[in-house]
C-alpha positions as MATLAB code, in Angstrom:
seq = 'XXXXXXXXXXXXXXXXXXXXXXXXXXXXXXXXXXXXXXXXXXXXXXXXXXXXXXXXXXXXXXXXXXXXXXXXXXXXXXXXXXXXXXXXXXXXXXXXXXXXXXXXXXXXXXXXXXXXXXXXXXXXXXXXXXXXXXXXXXXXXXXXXXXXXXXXXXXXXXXXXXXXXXXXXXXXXXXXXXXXXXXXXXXXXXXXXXXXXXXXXXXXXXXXXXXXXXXXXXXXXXXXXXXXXXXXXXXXXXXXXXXXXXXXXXXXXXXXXXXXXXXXXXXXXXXXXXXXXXXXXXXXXXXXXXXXXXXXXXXXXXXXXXXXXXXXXXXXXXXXXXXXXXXXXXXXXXXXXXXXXXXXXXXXXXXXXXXXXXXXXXXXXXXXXXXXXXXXXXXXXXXXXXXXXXXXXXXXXXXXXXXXXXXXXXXXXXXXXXXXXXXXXXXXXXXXXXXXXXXXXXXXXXXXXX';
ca = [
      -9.738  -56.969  -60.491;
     -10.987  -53.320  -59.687;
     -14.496  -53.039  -60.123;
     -15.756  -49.550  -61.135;
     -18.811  -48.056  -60.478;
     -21.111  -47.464  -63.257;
     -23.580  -44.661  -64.130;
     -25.860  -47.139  -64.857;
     -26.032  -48.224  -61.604;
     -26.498  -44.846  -59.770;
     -29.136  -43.993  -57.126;
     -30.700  -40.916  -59.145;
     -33.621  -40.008  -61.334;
     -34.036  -42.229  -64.669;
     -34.137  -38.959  -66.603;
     -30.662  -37.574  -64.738;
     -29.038  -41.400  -65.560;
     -30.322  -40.989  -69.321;
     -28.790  -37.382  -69.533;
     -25.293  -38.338  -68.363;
     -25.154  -41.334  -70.210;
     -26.264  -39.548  -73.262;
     -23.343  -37.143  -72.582;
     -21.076  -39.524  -72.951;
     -20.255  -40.661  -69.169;
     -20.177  -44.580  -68.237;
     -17.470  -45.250  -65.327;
     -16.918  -43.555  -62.957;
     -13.430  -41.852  -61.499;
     -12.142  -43.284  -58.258;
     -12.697  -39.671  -56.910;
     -16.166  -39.302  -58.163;
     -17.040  -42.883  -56.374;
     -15.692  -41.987  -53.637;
     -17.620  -38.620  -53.232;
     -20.492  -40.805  -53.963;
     -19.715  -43.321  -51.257;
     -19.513  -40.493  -48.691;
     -23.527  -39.528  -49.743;
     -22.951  -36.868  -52.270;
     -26.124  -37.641  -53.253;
     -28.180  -38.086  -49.864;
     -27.412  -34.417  -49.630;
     -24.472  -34.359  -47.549;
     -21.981  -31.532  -47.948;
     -18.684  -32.453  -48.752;
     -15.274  -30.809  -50.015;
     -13.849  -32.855  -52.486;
     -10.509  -32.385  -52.842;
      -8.428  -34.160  -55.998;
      -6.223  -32.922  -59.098;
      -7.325  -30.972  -61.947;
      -9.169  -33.156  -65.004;
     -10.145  -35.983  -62.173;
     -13.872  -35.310  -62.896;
     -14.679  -32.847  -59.882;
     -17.375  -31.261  -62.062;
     -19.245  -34.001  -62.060;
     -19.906  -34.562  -58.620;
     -20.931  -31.159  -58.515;
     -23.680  -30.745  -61.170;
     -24.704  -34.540  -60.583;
     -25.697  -33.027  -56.997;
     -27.322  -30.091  -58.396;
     -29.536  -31.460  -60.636;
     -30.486  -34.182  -58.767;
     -31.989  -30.927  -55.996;
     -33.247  -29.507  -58.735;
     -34.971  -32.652  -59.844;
     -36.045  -33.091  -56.016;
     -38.279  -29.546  -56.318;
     -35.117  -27.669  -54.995;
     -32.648  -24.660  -56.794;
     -28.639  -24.867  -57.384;
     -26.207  -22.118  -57.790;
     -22.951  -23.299  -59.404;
     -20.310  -20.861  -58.159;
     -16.653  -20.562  -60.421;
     -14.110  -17.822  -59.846;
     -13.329  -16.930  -63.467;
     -15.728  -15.515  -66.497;
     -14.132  -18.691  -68.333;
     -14.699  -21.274  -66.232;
     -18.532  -20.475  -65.901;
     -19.603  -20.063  -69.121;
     -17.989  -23.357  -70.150;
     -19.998  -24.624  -67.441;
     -23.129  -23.266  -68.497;
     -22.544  -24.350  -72.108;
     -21.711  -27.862  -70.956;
     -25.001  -27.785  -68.674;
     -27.001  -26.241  -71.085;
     -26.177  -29.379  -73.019;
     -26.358  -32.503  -70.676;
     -29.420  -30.845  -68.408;
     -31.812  -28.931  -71.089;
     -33.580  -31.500  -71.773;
     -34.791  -32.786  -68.333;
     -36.733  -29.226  -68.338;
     -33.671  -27.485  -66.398;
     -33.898  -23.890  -66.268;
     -30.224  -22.787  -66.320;
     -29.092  -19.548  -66.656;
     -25.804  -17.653  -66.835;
     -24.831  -14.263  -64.978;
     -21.394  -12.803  -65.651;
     -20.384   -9.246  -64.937;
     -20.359   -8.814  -69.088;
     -23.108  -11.458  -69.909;
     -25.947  -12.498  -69.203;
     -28.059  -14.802  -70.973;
     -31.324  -13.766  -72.349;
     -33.321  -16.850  -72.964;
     -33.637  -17.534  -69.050;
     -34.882  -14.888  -66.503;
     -32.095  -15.851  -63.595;
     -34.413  -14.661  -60.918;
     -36.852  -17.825  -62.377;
     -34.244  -20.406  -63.436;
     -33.642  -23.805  -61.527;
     -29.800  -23.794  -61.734;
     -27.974  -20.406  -62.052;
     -24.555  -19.944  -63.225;
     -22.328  -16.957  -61.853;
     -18.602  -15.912  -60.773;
     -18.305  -15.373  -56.572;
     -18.303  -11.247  -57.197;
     -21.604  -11.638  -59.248;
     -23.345  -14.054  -56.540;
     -21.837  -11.969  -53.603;
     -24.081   -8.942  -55.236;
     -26.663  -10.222  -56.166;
     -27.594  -12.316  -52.517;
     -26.140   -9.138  -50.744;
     -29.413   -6.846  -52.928;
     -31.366   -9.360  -52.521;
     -30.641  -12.001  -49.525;
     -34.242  -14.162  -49.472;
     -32.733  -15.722  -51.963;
     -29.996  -18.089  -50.169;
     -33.023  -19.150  -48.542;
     -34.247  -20.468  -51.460;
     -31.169  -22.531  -52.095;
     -31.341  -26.257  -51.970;
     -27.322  -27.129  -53.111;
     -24.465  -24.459  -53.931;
     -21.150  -25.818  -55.569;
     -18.161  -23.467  -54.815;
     -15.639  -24.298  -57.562;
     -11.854  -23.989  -56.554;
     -12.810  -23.329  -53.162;
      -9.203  -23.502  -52.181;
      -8.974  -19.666  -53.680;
      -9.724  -18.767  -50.262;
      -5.891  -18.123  -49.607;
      -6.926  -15.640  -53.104;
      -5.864  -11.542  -51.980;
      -8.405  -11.025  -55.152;
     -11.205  -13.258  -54.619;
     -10.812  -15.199  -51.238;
     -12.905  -12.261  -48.921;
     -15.260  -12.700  -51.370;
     -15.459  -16.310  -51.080;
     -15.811  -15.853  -47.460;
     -18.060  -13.789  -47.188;
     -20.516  -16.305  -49.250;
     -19.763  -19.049  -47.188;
     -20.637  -16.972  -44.185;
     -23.768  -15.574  -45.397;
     -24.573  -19.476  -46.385;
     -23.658  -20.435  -43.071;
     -26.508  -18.067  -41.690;
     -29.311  -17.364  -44.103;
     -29.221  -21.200  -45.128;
     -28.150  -23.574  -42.891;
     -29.943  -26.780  -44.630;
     -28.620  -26.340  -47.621;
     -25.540  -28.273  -48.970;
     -22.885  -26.964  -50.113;
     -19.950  -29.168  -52.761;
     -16.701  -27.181  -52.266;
     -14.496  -28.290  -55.249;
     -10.924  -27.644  -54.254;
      -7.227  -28.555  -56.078;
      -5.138  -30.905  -53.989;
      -4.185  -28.760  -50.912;
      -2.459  -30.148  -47.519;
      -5.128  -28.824  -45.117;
      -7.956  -30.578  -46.838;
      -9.718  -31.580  -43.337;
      -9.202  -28.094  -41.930;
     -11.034  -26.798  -45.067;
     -13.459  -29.257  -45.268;
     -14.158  -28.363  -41.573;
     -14.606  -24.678  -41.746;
     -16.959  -25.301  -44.283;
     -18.886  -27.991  -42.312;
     -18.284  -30.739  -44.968;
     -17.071  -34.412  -45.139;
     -14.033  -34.179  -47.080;
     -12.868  -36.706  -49.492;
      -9.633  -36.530  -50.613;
      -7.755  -38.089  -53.842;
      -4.302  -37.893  -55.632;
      -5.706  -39.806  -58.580;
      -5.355  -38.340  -61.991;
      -6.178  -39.655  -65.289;
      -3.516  -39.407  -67.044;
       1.079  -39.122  -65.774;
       2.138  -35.962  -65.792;
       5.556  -35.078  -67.270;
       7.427  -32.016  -65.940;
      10.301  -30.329  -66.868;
      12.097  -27.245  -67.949;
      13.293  -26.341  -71.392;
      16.696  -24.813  -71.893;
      19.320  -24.235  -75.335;
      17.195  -26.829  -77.056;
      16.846  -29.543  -74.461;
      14.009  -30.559  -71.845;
      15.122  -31.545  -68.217;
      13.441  -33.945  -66.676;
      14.099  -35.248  -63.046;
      14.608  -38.360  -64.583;
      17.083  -37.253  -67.633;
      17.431  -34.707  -70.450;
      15.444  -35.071  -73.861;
      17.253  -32.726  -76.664;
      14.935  -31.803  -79.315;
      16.279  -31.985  -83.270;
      14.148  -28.962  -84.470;
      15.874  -26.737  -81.897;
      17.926  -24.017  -83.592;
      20.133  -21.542  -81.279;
      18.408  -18.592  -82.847;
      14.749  -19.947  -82.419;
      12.588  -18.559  -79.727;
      12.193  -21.019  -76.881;
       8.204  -21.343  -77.122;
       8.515  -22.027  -81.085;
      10.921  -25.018  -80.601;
       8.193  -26.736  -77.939;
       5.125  -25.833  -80.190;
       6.604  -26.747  -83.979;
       7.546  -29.746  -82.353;
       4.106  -31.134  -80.727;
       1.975  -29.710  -83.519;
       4.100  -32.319  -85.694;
       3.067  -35.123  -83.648;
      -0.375  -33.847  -83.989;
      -0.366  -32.589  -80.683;
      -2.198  -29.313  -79.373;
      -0.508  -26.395  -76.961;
      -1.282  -23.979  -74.450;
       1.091  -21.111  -73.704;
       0.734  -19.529  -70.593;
       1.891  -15.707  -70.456;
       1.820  -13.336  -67.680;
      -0.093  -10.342  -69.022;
      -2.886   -9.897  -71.839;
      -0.281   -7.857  -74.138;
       2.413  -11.047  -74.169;
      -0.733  -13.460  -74.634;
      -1.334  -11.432  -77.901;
       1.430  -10.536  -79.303;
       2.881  -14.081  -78.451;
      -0.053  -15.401  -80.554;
       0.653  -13.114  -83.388;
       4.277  -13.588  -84.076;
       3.514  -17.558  -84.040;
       1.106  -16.935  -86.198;
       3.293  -15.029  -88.420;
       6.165  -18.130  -87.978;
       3.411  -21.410  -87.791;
       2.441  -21.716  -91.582;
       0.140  -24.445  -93.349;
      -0.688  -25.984  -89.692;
      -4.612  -26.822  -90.454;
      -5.955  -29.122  -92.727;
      -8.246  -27.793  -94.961;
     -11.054  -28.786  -93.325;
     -10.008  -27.613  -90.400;
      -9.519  -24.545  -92.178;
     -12.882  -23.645  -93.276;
     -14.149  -24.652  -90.128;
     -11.864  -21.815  -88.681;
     -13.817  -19.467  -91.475;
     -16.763  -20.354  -90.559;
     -16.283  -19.932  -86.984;
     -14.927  -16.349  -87.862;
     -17.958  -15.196  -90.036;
     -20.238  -16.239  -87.252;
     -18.091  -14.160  -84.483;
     -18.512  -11.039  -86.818;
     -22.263  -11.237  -87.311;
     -22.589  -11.599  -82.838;
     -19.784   -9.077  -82.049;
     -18.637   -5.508  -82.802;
     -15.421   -5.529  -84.651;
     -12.683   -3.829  -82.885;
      -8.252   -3.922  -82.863;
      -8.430   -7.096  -80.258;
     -11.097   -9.113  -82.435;
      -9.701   -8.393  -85.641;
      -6.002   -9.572  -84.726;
      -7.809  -12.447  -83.052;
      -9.378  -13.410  -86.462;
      -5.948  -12.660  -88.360;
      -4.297  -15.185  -86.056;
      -7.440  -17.608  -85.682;
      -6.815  -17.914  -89.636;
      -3.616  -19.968  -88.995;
      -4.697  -21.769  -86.618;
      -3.518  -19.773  -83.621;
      -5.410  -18.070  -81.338;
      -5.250  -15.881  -77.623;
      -7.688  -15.695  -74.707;
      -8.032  -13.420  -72.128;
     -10.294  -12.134  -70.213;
     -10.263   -8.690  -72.123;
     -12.269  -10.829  -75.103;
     -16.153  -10.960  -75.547;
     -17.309  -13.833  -73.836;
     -18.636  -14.864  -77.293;
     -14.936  -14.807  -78.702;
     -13.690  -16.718  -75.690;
     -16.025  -19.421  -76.175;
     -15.080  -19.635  -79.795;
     -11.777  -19.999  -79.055;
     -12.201  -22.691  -76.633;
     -14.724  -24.715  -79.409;
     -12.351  -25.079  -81.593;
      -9.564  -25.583  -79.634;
     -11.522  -28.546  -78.177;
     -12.626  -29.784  -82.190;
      -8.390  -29.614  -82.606;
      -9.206  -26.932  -85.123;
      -7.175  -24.414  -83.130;
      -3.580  -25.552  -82.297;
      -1.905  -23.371  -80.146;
      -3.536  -20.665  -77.407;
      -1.843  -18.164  -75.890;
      -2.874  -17.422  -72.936;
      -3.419  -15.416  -69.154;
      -4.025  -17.755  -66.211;
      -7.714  -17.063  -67.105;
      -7.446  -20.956  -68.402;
      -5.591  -22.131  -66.120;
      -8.298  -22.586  -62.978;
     -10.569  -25.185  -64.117;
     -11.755  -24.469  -68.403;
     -10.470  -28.243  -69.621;
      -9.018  -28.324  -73.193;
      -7.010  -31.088  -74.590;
      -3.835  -30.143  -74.618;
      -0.518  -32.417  -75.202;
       1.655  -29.673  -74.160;
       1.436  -26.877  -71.886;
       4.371  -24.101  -71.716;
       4.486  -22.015  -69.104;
       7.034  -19.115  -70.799;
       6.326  -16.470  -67.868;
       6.660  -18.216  -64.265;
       7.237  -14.634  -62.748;
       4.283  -12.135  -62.688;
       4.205   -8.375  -61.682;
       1.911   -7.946  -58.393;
       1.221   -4.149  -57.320;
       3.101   -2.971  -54.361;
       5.491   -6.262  -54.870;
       6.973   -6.356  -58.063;
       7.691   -9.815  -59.775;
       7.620  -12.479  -58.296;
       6.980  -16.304  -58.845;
       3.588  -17.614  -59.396;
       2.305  -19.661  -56.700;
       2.803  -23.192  -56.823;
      -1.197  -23.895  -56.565;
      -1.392  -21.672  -59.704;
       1.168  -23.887  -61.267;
      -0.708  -26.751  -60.441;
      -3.873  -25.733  -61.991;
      -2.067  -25.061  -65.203;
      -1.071  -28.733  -65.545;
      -4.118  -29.680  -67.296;
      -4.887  -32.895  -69.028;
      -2.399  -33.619  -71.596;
       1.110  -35.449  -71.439;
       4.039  -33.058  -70.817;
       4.020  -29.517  -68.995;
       7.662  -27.367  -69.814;
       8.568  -24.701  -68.155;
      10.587  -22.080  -70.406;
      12.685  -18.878  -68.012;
      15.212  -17.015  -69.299;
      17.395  -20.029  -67.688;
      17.059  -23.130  -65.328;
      19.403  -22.245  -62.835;
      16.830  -19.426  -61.714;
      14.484  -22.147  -61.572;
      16.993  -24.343  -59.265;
      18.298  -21.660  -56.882;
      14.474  -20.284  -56.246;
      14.078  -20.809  -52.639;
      11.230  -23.377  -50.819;
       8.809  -20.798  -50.357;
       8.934  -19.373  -54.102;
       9.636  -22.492  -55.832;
       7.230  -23.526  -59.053;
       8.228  -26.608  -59.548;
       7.342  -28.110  -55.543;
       6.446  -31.146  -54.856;
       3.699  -30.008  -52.109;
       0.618  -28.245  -52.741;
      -0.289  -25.001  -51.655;
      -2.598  -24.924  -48.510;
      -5.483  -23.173  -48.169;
      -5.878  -20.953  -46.106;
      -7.812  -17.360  -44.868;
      -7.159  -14.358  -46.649;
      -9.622  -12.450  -44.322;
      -7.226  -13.939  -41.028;
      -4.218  -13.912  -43.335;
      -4.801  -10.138  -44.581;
      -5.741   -8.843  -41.047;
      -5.109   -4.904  -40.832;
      -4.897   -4.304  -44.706;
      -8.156   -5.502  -45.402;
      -9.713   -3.571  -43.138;
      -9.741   -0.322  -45.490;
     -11.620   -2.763  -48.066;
     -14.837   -3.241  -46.469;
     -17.749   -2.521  -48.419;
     -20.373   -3.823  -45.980;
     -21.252   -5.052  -42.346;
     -24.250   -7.560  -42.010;
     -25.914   -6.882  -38.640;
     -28.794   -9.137  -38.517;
     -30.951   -8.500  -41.496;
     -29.843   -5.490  -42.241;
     -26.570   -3.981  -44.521;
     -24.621   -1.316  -43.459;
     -22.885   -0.049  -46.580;
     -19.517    1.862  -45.893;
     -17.458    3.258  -48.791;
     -14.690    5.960  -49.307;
     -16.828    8.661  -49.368;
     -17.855    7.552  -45.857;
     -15.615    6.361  -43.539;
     -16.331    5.131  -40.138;
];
């Protein structure tokens, strides 16, 4: 018999042990023990590198607070607007009442009931962190523990210099501090884990099988065989079919779209095609939601066909939304008030919501200077949240079949990550913003070339 290790029977503060267990948390995951087996929380640094939904998060904030209940200050780092304010709600929550401080700093947002310059765990994207240290850089000094979420973004053309940069600057101004890199699975874990001076544990465990296939003329592939589904009618859009039929079973969706404008008008027609979905309950508790969301936010074309489609229980999220309508959307999508989201990949890198299905209708994506091409299999991976069955829907599988190795979305190997900065070479050159040369910044920008 396995024997699991219990909260209960953590080394950490009585008042950290009372918080999680209040939250709900009694076992822990075989990745989570094994982070704490490799001293997680005697302050070692470690990159911890497992499947989405296996409890990463944990680890993380459980090392945090624990500094923070030691005298010391955390950062919690995420790449997307999403991500971190669902972790600042959820901390807000769980930590609050031990007396920490925790504040929130998005490019659009920023809370108001905690000064971040004064709080004792501060929540921010890697752009908003990368400012802020670079105006004011005491500050990594100050730093006890920093937790870089989806650290394997590195390989990111968007966001991976940035990432870099931070772990640099970490590297230099704050040496004694540790740092929890929270990465996907990725086949260069130990190279990773090295660069960023970390023991790295590594896990395939999830908590839940994943199902994967592709859906085509009414039927889903599956390696193992092909399920044909009755409601399928040759005239009825592809993501319909795969939604009608999991909302039946009392099951919740995610649709993943390419661009904002799909997202939305995705949303719209199914909530045009979706009728008498929510219970009544459920129904004024969508209302509700929707009176409060006019009283905090100024109505405008987005928000109001948000609310029209909310109404029917379908809803869209993007990153184009007020932070307060995101987080609305992701409330009631976790109280199953909201059955279907259409979405960006703005929920695919880390936000967890309950979903039994999770369609993936565009699995080609426009990149300047490229054109379309197929999302990257790490980006794939991240969308297969928890839940039972993923389907992918293209305009037809044998696109899927003849993609080649390098392209392919449905691989069996992870994505490895590696440096954008070495990767990039010559073309990020002409991006550089700013030169560290001991304690002073050298800014350089177009108007100033050197």
């Amino acid at each position: 018999m396995v024997v699991k290790m219990l909260v209960e029977d953590l080394p950490i503060e009585p008042a950290l042990k009372k918080a999680l267990l209040k939250a709900g948390y009694r076992e822990l995951y075989p990745p989570q023990e094994q982070a704490i087996k490799h001293g997680v929380l005697d302050g070692k640094s470690i990159l911890l590198a497992a499947p989405t939904a296996s409890g990463k998060t944990l680890v993380g904030e459980i090392a945090a607070v624990s500094s923070i209940l030691r005298g010391g200050r955390a950062v919690y780092l995420a790449p997307l607007k999403a991500i971190a304010s669902e972790k600042y709600d959820k901390f807000q929550r769980t930590y609050s009442e031990l007396g920490v401080k925790v504040s929130i700093s998005l490019g659009d947002y920023t809370s108001r009931d905690t000064d971040p310059g004064k709080s004792d765990l501060l929540v921010m994207t890697y752009e908003k962190f990368d400012s802020l240290t670079r105006h004011s850089p005491r500050m990594l000094q100050a730093l006890t523990c920093v937790v870089l979420d989806e650290i394997h973004l590195t390989s990111s053309e968007t966001r991976g210099g940035t990432l870099e940069v931070i772990v640099a600057n970490l590297k230099t101004e704050a040496p004694s501090c540790q740092v929890i890199g929270l990465s996907a699975t990725v086949s260069n874990a130990s190279e990773l884990a090295r660069w960023l001076e970390a023991e790295p544990v590594v896990s395939d465990w999830r908590p839940i099988p994943l199902l994967e296939g592709v859906y085509l003329n009414g039927s889903i592939y599956y390696p193992a065989g092909t399920k044909p589904l009755s409601e399928a009618k040759r005239s009825a859009p592809p993501v319909e079919v795969l939604v009608r039929h999991y909302i039946k079973k009392g099951g919740q969706a995610l649709v993943f779209y390419g661009s904002r404008s799909r997202a939305q008008k995705a949303a719209m027609r199914l909530s045009r095609r979706l009728k008498r979905i929510l219970s009544r309950k459920e129904a004024e508790r969508v209302y509700s939601m929707i009176r409060e969301l006019e009283d905090k936010i100024p109505a405008t074309p987005t928000t109001i066909e948000l609310a029209d489609c909310m109404k029917y229980g379908i809803a869209f999220h993007h990153a184009g939304l007020p932070h307060e309508a995101r987080r609305a959307v992701e409330e009631l999508f976790r109280e199953g008030c909201i059955k279907v989201v259409c979405s960006t990949p703005t929920l695919a890198a880390g936000v967890n919501l309950p979903a039994r299905l999770v369609v993936i209708r565009d699995y080609r994506r426009y990149e300047a200077g490229i054109g379309q091409r197929p999302i990257p299999v790490m980006e794939y991976k991240q969308m297969c949240m928890p839940g039972d069955l993923r389907v992918c829907t293209p305009q037809g599988l044998v696109e899927i079949r003849n993609l080649s190795p390098r392209d392919a979305v449905l691989s069996p190997s992870p994505n490895t990550g590696v440096s954008y900065i070495a990767r990039a070479g010559s073309r990020i050159a002409n991006r550089v913003i700013e030169v560290k040369a001991g304690s002073s910044y050298i800014t350089l920008t177009p108007e100033h070339p050197v």
